[in-house]
C-alpha positions as semicolon CSV with decimal commas, in nm:
position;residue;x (nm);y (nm);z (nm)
1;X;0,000;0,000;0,000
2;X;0,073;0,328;-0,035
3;X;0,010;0,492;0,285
4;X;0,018;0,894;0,324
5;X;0,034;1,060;0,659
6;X;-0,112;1,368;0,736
7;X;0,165;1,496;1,028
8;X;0,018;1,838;1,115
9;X;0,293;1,746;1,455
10;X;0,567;1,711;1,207
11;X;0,887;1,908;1,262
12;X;1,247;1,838;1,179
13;X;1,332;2,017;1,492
14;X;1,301;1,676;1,744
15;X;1,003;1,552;1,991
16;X;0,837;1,194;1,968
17;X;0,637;1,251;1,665
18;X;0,977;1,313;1,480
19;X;1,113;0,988;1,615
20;X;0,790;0,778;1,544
21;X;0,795;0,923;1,202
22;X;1,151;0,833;1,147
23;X;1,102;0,521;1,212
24;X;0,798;0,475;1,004
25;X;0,982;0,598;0,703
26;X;1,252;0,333;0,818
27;X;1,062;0,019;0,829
28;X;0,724;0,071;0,596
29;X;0,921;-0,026;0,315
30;X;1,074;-0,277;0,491
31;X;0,718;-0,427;0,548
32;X;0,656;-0,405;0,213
33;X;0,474;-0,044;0,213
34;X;0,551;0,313;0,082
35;X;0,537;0,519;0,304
36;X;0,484;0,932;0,239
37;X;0,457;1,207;0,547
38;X;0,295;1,513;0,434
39;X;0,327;1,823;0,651
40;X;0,312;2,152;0,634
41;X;0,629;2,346;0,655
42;X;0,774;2,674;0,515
43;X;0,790;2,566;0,162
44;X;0,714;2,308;-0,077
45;X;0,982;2,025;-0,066
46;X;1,018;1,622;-0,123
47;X;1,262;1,487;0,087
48;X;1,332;1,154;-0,020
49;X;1,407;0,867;0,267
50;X;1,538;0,618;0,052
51;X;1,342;0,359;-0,200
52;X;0,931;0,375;-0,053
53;X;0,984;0,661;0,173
54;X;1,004;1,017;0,128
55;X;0,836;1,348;0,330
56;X;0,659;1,613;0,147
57;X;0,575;1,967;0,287
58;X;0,342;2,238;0,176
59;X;0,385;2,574;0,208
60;X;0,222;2,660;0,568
61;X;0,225;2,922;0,889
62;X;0,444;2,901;1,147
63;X;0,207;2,775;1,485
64;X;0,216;3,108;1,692
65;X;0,245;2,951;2,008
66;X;0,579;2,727;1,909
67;X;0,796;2,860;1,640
68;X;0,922;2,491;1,560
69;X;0,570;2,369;1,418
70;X;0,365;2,502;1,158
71;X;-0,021;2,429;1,082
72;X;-0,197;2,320;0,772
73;X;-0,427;2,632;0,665
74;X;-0,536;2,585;0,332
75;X;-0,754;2,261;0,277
76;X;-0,771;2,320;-0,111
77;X;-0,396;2,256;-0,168
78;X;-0,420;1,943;0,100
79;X;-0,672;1,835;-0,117
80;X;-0,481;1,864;-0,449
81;X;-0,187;1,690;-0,268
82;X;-0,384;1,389;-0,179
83;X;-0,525;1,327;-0,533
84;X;-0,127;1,375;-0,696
85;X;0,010;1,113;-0,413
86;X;-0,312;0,883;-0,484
87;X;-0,280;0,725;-0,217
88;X;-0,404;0,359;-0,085
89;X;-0,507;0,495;0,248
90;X;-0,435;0,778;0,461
91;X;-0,366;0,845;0,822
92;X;-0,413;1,195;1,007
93;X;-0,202;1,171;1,309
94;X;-0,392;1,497;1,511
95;X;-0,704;1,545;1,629
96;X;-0,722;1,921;1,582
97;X;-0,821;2,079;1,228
98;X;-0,650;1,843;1,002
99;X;-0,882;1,540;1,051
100;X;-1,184;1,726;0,934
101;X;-0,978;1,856;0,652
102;X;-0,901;1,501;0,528
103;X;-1,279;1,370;0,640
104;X;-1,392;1,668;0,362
105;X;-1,139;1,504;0,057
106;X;-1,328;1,365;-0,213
107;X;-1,103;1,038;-0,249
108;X;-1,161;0,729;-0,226
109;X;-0,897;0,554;-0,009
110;X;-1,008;0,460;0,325
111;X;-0,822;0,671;0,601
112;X;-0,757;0,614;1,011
113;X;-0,709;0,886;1,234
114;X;-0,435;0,831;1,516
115;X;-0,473;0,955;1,845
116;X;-0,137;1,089;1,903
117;X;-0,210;1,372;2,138
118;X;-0,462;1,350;2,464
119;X;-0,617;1,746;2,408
120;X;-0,890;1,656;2,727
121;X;-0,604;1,473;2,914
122;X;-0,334;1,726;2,833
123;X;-0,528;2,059;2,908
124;X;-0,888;2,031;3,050
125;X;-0,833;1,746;3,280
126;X;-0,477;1,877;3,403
127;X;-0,619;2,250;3,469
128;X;-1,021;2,200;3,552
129;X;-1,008;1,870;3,728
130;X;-0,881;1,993;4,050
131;X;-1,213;2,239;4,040
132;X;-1,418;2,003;3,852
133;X;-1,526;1,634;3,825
134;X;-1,411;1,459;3,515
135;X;-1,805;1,376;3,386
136;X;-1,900;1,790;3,471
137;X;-1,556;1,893;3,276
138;X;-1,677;1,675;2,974
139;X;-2,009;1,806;2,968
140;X;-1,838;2,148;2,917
141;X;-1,608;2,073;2,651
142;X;-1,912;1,898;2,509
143;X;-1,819;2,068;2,144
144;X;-1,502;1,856;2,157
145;X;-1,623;1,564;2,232
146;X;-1,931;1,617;1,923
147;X;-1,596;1,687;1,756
148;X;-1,434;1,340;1,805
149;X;-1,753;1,162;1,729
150;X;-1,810;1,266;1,402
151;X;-1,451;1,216;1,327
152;X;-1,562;0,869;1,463
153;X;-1,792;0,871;1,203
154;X;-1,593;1,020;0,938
155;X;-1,300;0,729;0,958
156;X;-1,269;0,405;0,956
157;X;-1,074;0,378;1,261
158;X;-0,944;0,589;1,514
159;X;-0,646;0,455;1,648
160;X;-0,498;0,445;2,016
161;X;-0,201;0,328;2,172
162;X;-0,301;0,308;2,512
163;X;-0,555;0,135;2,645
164;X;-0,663;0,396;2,892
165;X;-0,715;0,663;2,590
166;X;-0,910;0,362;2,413
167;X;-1,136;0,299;2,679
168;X;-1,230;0,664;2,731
169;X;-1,331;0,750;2,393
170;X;-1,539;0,398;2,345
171;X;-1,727;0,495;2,661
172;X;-1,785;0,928;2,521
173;X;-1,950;0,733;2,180
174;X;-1,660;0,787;1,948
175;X;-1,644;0,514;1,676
176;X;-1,436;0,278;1,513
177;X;-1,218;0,268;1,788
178;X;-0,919;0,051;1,821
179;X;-0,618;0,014;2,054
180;X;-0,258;-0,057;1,870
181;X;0,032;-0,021;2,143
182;X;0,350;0,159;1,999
183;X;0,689;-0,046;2,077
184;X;1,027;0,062;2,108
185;X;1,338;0,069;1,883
186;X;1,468;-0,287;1,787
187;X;1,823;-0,375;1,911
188;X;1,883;-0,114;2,144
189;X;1,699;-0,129;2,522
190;X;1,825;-0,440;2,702
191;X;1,865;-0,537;3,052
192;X;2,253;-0,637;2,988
193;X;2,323;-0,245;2,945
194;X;2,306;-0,239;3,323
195;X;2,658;-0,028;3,407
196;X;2,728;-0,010;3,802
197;X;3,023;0,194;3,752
198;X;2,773;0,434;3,581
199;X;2,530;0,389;3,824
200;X;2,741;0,434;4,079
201;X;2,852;0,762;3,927
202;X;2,535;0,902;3,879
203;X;2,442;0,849;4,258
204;X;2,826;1,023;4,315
205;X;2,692;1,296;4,121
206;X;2,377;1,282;4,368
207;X;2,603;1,278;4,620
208;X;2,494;0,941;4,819
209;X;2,633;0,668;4,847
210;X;2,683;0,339;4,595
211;X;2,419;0,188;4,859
212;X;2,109;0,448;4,772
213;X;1,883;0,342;4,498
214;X;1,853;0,566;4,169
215;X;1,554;0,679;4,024
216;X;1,534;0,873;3,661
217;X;1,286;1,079;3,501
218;X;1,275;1,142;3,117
219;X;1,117;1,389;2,949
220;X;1,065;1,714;2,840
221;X;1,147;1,998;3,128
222;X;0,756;2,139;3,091
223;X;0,452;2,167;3,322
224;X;0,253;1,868;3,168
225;X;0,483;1,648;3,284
226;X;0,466;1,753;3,617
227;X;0,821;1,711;3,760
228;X;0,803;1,973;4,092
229;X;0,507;1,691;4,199
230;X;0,763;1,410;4,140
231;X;1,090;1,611;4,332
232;X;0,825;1,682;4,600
233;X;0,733;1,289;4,645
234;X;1,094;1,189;4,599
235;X;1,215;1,473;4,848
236;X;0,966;1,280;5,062
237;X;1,018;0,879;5,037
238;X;1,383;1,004;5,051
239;X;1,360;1,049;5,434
240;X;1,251;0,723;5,484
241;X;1,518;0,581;5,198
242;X;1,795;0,689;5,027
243;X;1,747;0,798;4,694
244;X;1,906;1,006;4,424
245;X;1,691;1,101;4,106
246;X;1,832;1,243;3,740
247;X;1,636;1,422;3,546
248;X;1,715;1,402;3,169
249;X;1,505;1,683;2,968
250;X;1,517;2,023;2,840
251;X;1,268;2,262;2,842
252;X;1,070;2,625;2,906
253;X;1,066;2,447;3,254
254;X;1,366;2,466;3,374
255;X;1,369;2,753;3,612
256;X;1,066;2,599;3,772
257;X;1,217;2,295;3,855
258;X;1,566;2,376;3,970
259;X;1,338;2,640;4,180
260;X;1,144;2,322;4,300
261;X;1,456;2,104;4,366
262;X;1,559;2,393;4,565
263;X;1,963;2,328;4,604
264;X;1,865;1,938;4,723
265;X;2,237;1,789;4,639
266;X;2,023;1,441;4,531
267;X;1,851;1,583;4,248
268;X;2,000;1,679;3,939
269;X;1,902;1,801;3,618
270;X;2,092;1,671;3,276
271;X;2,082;1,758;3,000
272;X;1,914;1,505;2,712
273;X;2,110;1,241;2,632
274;X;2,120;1,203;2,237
275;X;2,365;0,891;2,156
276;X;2,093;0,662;2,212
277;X;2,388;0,344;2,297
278;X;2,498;0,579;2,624
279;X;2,129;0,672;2,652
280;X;2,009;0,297;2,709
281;X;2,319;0,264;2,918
282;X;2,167;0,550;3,176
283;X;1,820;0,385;3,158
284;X;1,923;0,035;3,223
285;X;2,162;0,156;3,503
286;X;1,855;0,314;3,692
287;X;1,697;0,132;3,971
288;X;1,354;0,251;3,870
289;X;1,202;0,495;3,654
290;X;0,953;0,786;3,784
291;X;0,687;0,964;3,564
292;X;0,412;1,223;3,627
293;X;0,281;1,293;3,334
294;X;-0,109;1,139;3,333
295;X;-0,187;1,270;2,983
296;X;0,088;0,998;2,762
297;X;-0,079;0,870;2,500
298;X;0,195;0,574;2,523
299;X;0,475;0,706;2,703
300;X;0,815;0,568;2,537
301;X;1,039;0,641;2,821
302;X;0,840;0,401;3,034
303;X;0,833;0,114;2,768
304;X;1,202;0,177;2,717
305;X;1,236;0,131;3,099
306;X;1,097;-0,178;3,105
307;X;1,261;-0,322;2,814
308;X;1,568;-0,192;3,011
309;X;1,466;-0,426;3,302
310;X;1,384;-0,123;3,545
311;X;1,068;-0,076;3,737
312;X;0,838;0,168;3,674
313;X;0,627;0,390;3,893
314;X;0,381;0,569;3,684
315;X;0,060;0,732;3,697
316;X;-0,265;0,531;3,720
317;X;-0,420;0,737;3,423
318;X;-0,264;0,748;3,031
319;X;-0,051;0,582;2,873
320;X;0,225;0,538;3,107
321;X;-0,020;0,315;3,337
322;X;-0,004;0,051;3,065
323;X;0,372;-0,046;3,093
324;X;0,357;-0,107;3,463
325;X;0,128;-0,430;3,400
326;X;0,276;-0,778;3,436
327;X;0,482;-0,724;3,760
328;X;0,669;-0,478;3,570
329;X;0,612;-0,162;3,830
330;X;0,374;-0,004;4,009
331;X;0,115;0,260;3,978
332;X;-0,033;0,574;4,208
333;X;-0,347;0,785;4,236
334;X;-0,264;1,082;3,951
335;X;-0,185;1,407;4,073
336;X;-0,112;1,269;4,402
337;X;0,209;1,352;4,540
338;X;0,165;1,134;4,862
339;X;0,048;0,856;4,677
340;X;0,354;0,863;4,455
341;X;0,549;0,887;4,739
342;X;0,422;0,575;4,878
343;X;0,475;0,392;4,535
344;X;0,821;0,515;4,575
345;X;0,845;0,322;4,922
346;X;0,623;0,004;4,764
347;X;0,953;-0,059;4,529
348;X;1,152;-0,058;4,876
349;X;0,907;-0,286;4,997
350;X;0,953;-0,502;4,676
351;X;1,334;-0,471;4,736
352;X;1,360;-0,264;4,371
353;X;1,292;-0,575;4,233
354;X;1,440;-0,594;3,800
355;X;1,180;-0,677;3,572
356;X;1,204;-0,931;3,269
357;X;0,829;-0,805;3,098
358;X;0,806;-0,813;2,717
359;X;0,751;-0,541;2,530
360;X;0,647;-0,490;2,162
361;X;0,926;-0,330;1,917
362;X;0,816;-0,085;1,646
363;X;0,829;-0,303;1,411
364;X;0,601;-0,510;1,529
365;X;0,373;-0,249;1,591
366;X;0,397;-0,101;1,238
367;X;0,319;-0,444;1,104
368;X;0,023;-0,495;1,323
369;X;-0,111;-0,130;1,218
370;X;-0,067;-0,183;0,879
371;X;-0,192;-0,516;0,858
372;X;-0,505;-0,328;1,003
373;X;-0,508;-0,121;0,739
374;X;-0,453;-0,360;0,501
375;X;-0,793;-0,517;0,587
376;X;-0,980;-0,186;0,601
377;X;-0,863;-0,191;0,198
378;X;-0,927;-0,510;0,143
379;X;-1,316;-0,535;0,293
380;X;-1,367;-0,218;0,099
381;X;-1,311;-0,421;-0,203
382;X;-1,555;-0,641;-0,150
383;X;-1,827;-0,632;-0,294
384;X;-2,161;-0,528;-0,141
């Protein structure tokens, strides 16, 4: 098949569309599938990936709010795009404008829409929720939600890689609804990258002791990911256990959480670690991993944790809840720092106990989506 995705998330710039796209363009040929990303961008360029795989941008405005993205804004040229690339199917990987763009094409090819971003998770949950309950903060962002079902309606399947995310549209009526788990990155995460002479220099750098226990965080340095909540609970279980956390992000955040860390010699900031061999070094070295972010739609750091071996402690909501299943960490109340504080103390309890959980690579989770696609073509075909 030819398979075009519609990335309005696209940017050369980094973040985990970037890398799942990457790695899309890397092994849809290899499955047998061409594979085109069309996104907007400051001009009109084909970027060609190598034999079935290439990126095409349209001329587009820069996104006001972040200079590194830019936003499809005129649905005739999208149009006239999609008929030249003729494609076999299409995929829309936001649910903001560009779905209902694609739903209005006049083509034939059947097309999925892929929940990539959380919008109630990410911003009405995260700021309302503490005023609000969850079914009154729906009800008031009832336009959104008419929004998703008739995208529902519109595709023939609306994809989601957590189960959580899956669940929650099913039960607001949105359609076609199926759950496909992302993976990791073949050939790179393994428990035999554990390094105690690293570890044991990371907790130097925390300043304790070979005999603490290391936690890491990963992620971007920005207030969805709620890091101050997770120095707070680690500042907490830390005076019932020694522990030393890294931190391994950049972002607008920064000043917020060295302000929140506030001089504590066991918690230290790093910088993003980009040689991904020395990167799955650090994460396999860790004696658990610690997220805060409720709103993942899969959360890769986690499943790259647990391929690593380590322990997770995760929220009970999103994505990240998903990879602590099968012994492989543990969960706590959202939003809660005393309840991730007592998760912290559970993996005491549980004597930080290495994990040997399987986890799904992206290429099996590209052939599994496509394969889905493939039979969304093929019953098409059929006759009536």
């Amino acid at each position: 098949m030819r398979i075009v995705d519609v990335c309005a998330f696209y940017t050369p710039h980094g973040g985990g569309v970037k890398t799942y796209v990457e790695q899309k363009l890397r092994l849809g040929p290899q499955l047998g599938h061409e594979i085109v990303i069309l996104a907007p961008g400051d001009k009109h360029e084909v970027i060609e990936r190598g034999p079935g795989a290439r990126i095409v941008t349209l001329p587009s405005p820069r996104f006001p709010l972040d200079r590194n993205y830019w936003y499809f804004d005129d649905e005739q040229a999208l149009h006239a795009t999609l008929d030249l690339l003729e494609p076999d199917f299409v995929e829309v990987s936001s649910p903001w404008r560009s779905p209902a763009q694609v739903a209005r094409w006049t083509g034939k090819a059947p097309r999925s829409l892929f929940m990539h971003a959380d919008p109630l998770s990410a911003y009405a949950y995260r700021y309302l929720e503490p005023l609000l309950s969850r079914e009154a903060i729906d009800k008031g962002f009832g336009t959104f939600w008419e929004h998703l079902r008739r995208l529902g309606e519109d595709f023939d399947t609306v994809v989601c890689a957590s189960g959580e995310l899956r669940d929650r549209l099913v039960a607001g009526g949105v359609a076609n609804t199926t759950l496909q788990p992302m993976g990791i990155e073949e050939g790179v995460f393994s428990p035999a990258n554990r390094d105690p002479e690293l570890r044991r220099r990371l907790l130097d750098l925390c300043e304790l002791p070979e005999s603490a226990h290391l936690l890491i965080g990963v992620g971007r340095l920005s207030s969805e990911k709620r890091w101050p909540l997770v120095i707070d609970a680690v500042v907490a279980a830390s005076q019932h256990v020694p522990l030393g956390l890294v931190l391994l992000g950049a972002g607008k955040q920064l000043r917020t959480i060295t302000k929140a860390i506030a001089g504590n010699p066991h918690i230290r900031v790093l910088k993003p670690e980009r040689d991904r061999a020395r990167f799955a070094t650090i994460v396999a070295s860790a004696d658990a991993l610690v997220h805060g972010c409720e709103a993942e739609t899969f959360c890769l750091s986690a499943a790259e944790a647990r391929a690593s071996g380590v322990p997770v402690i995760v929220p009970d909501r999103g994505g990240a809840a998903d990879h602590a299943a099968d012994g492989a960490g543990v969960t706590y109340a959202a939003v809660d720092r005393v309840s991730l504080a007592e998760a912290i103390l559970q993996m005491e309890a549980l004597q930080w106990r290495r994990t040997d959980a399987p986890v799904r690579t992206m290429r099996e989770h590209f052939a599994q989506l496509f394969n889905h696609y493939a039979g969304i073509v093929e019953r098409r075909l059929q006759p009536a």
